[in-house]
TORVEXLUM-857134 format. One record per residue (C-alpha): residue number from 0; y, x negated, z negated. Coordinates in pm, 1 decimal. Example, Ala and Ser with C-alpha at 12.3 -4.5 7.8 and 13.67 -1.06 7.14 Angstrom:
+-----+----------+----------+----------+
|  nr |        y |        x |        z |
+-----+----------+----------+----------+
|   0 |   -450.0 |  -1230.0 |   -780.0 |
|   1 |   -106.0 |  -1367.0 |   -714.0 |
+-----+----------+----------+----------+
This chain:
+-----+----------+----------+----------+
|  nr |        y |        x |        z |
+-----+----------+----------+----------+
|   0 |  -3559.4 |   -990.4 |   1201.0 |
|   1 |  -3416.1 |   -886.3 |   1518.1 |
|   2 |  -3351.9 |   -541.1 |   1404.9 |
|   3 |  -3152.9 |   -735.1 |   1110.0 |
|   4 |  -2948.0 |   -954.5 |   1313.2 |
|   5 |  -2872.2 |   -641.6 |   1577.6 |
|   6 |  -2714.9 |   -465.3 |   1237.4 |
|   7 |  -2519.9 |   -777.1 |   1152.9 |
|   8 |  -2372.6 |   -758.0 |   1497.3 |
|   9 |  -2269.6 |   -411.4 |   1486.6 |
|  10 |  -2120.7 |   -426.9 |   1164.0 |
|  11 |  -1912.1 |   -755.9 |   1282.7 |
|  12 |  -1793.2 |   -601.5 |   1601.2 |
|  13 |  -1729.8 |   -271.0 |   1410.7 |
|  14 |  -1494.6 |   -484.5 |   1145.1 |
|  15 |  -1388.0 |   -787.2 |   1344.3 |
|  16 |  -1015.5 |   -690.7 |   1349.4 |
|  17 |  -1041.8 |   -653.5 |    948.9 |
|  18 |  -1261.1 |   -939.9 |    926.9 |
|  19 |  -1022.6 |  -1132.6 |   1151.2 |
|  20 |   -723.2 |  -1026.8 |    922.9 |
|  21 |   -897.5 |  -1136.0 |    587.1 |
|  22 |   -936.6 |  -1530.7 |    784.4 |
|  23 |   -578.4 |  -1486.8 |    913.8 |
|  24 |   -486.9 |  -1422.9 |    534.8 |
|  25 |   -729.1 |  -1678.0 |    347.1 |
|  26 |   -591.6 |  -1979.5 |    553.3 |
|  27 |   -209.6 |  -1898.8 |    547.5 |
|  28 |   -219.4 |  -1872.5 |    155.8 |
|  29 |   -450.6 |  -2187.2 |    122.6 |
|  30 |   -202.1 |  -2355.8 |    354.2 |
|  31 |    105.2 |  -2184.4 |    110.4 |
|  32 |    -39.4 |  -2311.0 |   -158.0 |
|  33 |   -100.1 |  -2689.2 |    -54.3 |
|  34 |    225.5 |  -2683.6 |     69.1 |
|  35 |    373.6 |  -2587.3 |   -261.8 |
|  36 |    458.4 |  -2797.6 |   -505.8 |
|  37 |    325.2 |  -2610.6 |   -820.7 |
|  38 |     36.0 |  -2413.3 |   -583.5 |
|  39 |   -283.6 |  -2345.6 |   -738.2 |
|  40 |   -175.2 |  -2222.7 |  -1066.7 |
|  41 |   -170.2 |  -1951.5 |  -1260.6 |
|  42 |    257.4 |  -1902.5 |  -1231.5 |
|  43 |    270.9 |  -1889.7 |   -872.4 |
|  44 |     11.3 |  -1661.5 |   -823.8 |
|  45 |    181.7 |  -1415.6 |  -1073.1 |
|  46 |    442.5 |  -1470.2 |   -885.0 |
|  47 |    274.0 |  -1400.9 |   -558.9 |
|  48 |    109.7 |  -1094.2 |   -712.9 |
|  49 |    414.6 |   -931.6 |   -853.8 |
|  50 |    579.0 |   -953.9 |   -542.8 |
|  51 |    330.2 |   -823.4 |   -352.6 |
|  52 |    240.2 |   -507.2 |   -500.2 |
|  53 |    485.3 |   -236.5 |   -431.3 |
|  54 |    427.8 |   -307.1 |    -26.6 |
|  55 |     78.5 |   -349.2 |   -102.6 |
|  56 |     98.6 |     33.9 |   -254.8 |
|  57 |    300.8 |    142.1 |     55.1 |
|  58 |     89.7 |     47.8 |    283.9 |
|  59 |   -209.7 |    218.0 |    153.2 |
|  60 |    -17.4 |    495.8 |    104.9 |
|  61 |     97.1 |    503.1 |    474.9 |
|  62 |   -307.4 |    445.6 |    577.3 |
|  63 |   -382.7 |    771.6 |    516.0 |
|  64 |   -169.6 |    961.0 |    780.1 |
|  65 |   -267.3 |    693.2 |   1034.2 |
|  66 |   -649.8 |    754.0 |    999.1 |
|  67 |   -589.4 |   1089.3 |   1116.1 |
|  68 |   -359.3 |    949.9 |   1440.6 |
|  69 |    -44.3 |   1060.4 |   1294.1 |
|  70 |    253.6 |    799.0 |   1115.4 |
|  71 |    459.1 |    878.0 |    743.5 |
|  72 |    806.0 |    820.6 |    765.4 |
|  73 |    857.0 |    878.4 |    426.3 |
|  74 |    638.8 |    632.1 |    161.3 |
|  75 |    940.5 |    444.2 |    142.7 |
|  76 |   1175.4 |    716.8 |     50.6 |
|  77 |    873.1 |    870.8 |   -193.3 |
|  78 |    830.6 |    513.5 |   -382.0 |
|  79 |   1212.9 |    494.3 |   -399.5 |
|  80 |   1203.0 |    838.0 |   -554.4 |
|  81 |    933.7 |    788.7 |   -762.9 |
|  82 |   1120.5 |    420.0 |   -866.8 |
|  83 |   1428.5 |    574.7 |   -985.6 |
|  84 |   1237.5 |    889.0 |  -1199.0 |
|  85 |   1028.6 |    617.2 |  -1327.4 |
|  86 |   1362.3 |    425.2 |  -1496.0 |
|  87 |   1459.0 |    736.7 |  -1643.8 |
|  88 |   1118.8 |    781.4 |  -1808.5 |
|  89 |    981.0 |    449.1 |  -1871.3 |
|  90 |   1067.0 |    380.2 |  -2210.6 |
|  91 |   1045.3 |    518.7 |  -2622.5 |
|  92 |    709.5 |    543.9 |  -2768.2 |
|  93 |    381.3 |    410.7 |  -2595.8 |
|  94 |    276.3 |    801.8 |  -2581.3 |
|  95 |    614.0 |    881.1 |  -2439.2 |
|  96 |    578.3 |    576.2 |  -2146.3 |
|  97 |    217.7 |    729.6 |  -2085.3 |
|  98 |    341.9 |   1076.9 |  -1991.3 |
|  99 |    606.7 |    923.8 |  -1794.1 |
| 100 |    391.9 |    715.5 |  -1605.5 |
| 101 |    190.8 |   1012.9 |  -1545.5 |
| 102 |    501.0 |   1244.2 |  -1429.5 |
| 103 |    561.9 |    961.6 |  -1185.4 |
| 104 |    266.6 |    964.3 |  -1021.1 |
| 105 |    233.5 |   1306.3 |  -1026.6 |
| 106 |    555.8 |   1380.0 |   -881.4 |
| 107 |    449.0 |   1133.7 |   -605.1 |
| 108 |    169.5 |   1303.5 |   -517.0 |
| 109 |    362.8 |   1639.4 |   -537.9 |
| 110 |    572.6 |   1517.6 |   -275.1 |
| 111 |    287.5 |   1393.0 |    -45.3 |
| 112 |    132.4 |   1750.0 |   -106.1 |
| 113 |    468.7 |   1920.0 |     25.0 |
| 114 |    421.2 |   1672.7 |    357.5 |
| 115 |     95.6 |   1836.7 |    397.2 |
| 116 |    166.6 |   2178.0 |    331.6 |
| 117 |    419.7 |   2170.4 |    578.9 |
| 118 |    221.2 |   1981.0 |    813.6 |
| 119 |    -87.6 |   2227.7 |    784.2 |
| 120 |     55.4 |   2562.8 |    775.6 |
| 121 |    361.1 |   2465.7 |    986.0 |
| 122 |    166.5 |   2330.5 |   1266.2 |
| 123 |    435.0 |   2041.6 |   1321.9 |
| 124 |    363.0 |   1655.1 |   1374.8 |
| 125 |    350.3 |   1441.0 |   1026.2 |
| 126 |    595.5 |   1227.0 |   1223.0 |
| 127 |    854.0 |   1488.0 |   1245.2 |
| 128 |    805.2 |   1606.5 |    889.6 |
| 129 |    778.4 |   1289.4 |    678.9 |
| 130 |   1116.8 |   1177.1 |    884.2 |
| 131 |   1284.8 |   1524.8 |    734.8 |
| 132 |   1114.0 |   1491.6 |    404.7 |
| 133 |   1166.3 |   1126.3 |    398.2 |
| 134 |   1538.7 |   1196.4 |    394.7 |
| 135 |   1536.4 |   1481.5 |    138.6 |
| 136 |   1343.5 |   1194.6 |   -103.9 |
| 137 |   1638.0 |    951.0 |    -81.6 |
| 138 |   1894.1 |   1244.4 |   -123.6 |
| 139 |   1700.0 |   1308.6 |   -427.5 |
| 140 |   1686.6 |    947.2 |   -543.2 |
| 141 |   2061.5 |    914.3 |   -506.9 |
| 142 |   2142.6 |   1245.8 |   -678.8 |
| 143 |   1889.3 |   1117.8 |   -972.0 |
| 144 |   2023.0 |    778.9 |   -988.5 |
| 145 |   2350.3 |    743.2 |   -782.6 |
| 146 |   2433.2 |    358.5 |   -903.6 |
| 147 |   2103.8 |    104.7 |   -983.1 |
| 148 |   1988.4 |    116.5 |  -1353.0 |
| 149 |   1788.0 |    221.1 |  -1601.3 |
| 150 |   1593.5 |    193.6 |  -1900.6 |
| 151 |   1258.7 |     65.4 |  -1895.0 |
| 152 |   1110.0 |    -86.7 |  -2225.8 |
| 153 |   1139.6 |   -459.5 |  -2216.4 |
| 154 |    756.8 |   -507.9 |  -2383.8 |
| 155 |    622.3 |   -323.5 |  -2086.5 |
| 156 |    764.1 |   -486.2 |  -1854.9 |
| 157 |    679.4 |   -811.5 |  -1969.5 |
| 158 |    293.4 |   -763.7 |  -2030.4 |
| 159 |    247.7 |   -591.3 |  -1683.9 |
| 160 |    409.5 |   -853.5 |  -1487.1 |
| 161 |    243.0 |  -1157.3 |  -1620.0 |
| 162 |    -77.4 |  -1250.0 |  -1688.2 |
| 163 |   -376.8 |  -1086.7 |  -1936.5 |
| 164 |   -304.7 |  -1309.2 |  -2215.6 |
| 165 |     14.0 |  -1181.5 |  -2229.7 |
| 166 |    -75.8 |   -812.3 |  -2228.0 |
| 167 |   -245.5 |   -877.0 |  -2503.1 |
| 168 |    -43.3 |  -1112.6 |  -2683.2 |
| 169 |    259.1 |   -784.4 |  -2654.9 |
| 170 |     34.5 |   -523.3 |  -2763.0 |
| 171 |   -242.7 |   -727.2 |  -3018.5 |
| 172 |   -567.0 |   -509.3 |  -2895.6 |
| 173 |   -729.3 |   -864.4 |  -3043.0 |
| 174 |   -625.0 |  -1218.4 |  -3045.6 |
| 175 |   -532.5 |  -1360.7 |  -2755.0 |
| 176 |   -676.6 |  -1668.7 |  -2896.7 |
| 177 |  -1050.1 |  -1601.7 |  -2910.2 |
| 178 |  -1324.0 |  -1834.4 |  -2701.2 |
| 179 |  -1404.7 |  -1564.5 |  -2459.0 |
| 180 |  -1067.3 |  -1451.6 |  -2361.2 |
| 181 |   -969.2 |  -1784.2 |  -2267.2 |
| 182 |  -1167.5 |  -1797.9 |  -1903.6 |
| 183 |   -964.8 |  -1501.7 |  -1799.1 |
| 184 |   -666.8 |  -1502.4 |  -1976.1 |
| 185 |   -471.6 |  -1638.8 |  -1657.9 |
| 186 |   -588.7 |  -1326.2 |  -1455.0 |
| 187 |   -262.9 |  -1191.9 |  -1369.0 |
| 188 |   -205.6 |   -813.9 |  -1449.2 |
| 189 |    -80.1 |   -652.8 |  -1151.5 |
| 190 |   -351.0 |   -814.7 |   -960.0 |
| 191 |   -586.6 |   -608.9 |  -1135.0 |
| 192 |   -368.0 |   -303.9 |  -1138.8 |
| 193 |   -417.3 |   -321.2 |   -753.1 |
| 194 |   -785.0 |   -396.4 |   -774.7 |
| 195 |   -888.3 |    -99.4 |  -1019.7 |
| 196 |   -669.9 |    131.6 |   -801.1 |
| 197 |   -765.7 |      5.6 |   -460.0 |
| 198 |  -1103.4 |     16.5 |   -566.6 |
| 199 |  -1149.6 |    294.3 |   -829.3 |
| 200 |   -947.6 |    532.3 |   -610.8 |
| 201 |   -990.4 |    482.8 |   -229.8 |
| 202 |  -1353.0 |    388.4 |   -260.6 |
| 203 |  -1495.2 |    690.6 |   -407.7 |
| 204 |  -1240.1 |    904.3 |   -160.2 |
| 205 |  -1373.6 |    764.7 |     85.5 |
| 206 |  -1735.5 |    866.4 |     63.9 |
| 207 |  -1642.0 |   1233.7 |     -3.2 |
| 208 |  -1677.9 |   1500.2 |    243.9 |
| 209 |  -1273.7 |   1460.8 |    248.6 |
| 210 |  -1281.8 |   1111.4 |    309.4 |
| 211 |  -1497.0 |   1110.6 |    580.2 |
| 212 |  -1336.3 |   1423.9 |    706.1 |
| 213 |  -1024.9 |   1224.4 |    707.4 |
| 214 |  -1174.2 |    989.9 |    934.9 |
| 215 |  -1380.3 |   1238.2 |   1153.7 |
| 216 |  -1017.3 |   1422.4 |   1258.0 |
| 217 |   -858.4 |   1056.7 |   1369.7 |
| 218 |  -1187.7 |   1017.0 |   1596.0 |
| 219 |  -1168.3 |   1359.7 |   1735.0 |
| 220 |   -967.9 |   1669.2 |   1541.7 |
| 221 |  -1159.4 |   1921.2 |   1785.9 |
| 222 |  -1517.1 |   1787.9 |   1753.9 |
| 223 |  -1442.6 |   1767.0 |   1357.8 |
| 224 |  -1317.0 |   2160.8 |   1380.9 |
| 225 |  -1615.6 |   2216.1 |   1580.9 |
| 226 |  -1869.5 |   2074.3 |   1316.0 |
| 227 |  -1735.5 |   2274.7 |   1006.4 |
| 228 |  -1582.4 |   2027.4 |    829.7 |
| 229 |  -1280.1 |   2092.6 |    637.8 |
| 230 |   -996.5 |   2005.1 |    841.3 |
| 231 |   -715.8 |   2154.3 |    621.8 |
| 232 |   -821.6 |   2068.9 |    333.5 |
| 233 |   -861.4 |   1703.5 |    421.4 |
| 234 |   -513.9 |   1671.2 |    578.8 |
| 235 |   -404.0 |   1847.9 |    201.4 |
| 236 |   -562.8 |   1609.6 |     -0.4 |
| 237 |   -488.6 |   1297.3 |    304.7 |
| 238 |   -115.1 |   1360.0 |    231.3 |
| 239 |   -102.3 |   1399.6 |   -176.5 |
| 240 |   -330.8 |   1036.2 |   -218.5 |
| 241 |   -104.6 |    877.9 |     60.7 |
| 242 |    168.5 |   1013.3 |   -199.4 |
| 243 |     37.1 |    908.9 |   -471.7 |
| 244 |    -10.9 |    553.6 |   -336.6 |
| 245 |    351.4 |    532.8 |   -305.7 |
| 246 |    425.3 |    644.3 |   -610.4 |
| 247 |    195.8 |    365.3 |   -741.8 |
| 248 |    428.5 |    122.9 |   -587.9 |
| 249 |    775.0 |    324.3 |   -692.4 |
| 250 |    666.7 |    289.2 |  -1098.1 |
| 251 |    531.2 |    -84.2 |  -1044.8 |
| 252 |    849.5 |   -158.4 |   -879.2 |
| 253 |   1051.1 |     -9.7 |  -1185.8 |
| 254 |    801.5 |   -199.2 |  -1419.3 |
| 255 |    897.4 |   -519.2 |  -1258.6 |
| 256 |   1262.6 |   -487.1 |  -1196.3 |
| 257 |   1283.5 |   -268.7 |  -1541.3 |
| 258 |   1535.6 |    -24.2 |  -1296.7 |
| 259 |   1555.2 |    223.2 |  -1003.4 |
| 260 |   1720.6 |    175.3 |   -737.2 |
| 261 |   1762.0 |    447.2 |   -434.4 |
| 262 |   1830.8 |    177.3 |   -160.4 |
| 263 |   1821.3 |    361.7 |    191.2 |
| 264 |   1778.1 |     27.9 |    305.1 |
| 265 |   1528.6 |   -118.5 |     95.1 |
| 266 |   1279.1 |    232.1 |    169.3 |
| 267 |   1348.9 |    188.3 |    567.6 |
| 268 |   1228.5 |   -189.3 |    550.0 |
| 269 |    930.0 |    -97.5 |    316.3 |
| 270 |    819.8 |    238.2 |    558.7 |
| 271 |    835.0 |     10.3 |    859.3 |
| 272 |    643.6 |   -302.6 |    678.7 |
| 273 |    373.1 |    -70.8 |    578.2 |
| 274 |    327.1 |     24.9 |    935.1 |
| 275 |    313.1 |   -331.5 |   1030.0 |
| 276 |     66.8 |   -418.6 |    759.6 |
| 277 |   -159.0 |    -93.1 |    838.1 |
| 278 |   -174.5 |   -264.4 |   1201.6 |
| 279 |   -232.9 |   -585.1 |   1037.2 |
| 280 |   -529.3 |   -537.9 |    856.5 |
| 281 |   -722.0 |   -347.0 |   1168.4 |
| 282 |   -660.5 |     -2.3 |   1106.5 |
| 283 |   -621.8 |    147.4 |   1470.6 |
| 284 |   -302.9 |    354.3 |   1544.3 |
| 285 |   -555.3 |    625.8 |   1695.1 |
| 286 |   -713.7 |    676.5 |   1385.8 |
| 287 |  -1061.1 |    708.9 |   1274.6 |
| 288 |  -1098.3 |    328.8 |   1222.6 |
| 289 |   -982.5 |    109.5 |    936.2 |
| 290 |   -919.4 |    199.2 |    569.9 |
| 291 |   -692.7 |    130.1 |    260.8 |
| 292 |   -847.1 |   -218.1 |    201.9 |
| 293 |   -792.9 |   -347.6 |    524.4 |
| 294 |   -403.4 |   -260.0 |    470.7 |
| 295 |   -404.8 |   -459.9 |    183.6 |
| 296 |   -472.0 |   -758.5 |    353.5 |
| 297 |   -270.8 |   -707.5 |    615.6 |
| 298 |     24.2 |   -587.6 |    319.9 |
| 299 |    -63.8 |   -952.6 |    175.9 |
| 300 |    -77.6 |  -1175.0 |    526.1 |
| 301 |    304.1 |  -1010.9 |    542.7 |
| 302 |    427.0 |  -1095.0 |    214.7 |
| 303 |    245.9 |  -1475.3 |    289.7 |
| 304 |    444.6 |  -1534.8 |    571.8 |
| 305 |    751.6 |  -1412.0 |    347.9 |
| 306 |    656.9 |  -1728.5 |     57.2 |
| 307 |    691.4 |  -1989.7 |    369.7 |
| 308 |   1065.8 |  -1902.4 |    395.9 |
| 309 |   1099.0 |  -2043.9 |     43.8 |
| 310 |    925.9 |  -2385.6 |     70.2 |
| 311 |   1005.2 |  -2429.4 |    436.4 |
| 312 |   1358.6 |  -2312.4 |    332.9 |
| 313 |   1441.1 |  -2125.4 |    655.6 |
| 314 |   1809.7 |  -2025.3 |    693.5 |
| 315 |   1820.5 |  -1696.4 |    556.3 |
| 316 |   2035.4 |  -1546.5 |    872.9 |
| 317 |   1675.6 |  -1669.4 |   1071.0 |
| 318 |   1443.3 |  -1466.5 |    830.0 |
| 319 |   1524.9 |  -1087.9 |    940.0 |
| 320 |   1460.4 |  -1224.2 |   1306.1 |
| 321 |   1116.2 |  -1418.2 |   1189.9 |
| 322 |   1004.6 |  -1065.0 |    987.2 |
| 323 |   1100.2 |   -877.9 |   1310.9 |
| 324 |    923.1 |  -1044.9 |   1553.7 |
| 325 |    612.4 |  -1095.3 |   1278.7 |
| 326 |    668.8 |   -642.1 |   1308.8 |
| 327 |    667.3 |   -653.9 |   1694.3 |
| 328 |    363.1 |   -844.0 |   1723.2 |
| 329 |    173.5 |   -651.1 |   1465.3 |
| 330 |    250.3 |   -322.2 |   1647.4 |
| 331 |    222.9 |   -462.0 |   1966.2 |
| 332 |   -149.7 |   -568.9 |   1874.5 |
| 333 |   -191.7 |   -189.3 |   1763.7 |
| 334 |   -105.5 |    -70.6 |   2089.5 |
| 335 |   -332.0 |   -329.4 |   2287.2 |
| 336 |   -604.2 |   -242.6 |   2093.6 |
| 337 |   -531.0 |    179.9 |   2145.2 |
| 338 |   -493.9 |     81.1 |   2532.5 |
| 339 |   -779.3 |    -77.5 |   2578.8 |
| 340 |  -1030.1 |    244.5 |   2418.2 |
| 341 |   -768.8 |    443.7 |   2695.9 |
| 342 |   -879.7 |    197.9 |   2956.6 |
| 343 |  -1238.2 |    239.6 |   2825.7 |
| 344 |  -1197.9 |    642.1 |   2815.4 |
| 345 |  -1023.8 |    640.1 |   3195.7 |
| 346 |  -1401.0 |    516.3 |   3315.2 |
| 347 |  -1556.2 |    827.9 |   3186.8 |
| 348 |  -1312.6 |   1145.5 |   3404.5 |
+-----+----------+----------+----------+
């Protein structure tokens, strides 16, 4: 029994800055949602969801650099890139919107395999290089789409921005109608566009030889080049999923606001939010500790403290300086936690 309850304790103080995140997050949304008027239902949580996802996507995409002690300056530019190639592609035939889903994504993580090319065989920091690369994305994004537009089918954006029912009610796989449907019906869509990808993708990564590889080079690049394991290779593949996360958010974004947009605005706020919610959820800025999941939640305790301005109907002048000092704290918690192991390390020379 003792041995069990020695485990439990490990694995708490191991994940008490995630676990610590998922309580921050569970009581400001219960707290959102008593405070709303219409909380607790199945329209405000689509809602919630759909606004949620593209920084969600971000800031798993930005996870990946930051397990290995490094920062991307670029998700933002690559999910406005990927954004305004999705509204050129996201519409004809359902075979035709399948392909250009999948050039989307692939171009995404084509661009996050150029950041580690350059960073591998270049020998430069990912900071430097994403902030170059970043910048060639957005001159991209303009040249592709130099006003906002686009033409994204109107059935497809519908039935991937609301709930199940409808997704089925667009497409008629069944009827929508039927007994057993009915308990999940409300479930809404992106929700569990985030869950299969979170889960079906970073999961599995993450108990590879990469994944932990990925890991083992945030802890210590030179004892991980000492034990064999791939280093290369795992910065490779790091880079092309953290691109491919951001892509994920660049075609949901066009899905929901059925156009592209290359706002050099809108991919600084999103780059710097993802490095907020990275810190958020407990992934440390020296790497080696945290994971895609935890940035999730700290994505979502971000966009939470976003749905207050509405119902507590802050002025809207107040908002950028509520967001920035919500962005100083978070990073400012990053770099008390990195201090203290420095602190720790200092006892040991």
């Amino acid at each position: 029994m003792s041995g069990v309850s020695g485990a439990f304790a490990a694995a708490f103080r191991q994940n008490r800055a995630f676990l610590g995140a998922l309580a921050m997050l569970t009581v400001l949304y219960l707290t959102y949602n008593v405070m709303h008027p219409r909380g607790f239902s199945s329209a405000i949580l689509i809602q919630n969801t759909n606004e949620s996802v593209a920084i969600i996507f971000v800031a798993m995409a930005q996870t990946l650099p930051v397990l290995m002690g490094g920062l991307d300056l670029s998700v933002g530019a690559v999910m406005t890139l990927t954004n305004v190639i999705a509204s050129e592609l996201m519409h004809g035939s359902p075979l035709q919107m399948v392909v250009g889903g999948l050039l989307t994504l692939a171009s995404g993580a084509a661009f996050g395999l150029l950041n580690g090319v350059i960073v591998v065989y270049g020998r430069l920091q990912p900071i430097i290089v994403t902030l170059a690369t970043g910048a060639v994305a957005m001159g991209l994004a303009l040249f592709i789409r130099p006003k906002p537009g686009g033409n994204v089918d109107d059935d497809l954006s519908w039935a991937f921005t609301n709930a199940l029912w409808d997704l089925v009610d667009t497409y008629r796989f069944f009827d929508p109608d039927v007994a057993w449907f009915q308990p999940i019906a409300w479930i809404p869509v992106p929700l569990i566009l985030v869950i299969v990808i979170a889960f079906g993708v970073w999961l599995p990564f993450r108990r590879t030889v990469t994944g932990r590889t990925v890991y083992a080079i945030g802890s210590s690049e030179g004892a991980a080049f000492m034990s064999g394991l791939p280093i290369d290779r795992a910065k490779l593949v790091a880079f092309t999923l953290g691109g491919f996360f951001a892509a994920c958010g660049g075609l949901y974004l066009t899905i929901q606001t059925s156009s592209g947009n290359a706002d050099i605005s809108q991919a600084g706020a999103y780059t710097l939010n993802s490095i907020a919610a990275v810190v958020l959820g407990g992934t440390s800025l020296l790497g080696g500790v945290g994971g895609a999941i935890a940035s999730l939640v700290g994505a979502l305790i971000l966009r939470v403290i976003s749905f207050y301005f509405r119902i507590l109907s802050i002025d809207p002048l107040l908002q950028p300086l509520i967001q920035g000092l919500v962005l100083l704290v978070a990073v400012s918690l990053g770099a008390f936690r990195t201090l203290r192991v420095k602190n720790r390390l200092e006892l040991f020379r």
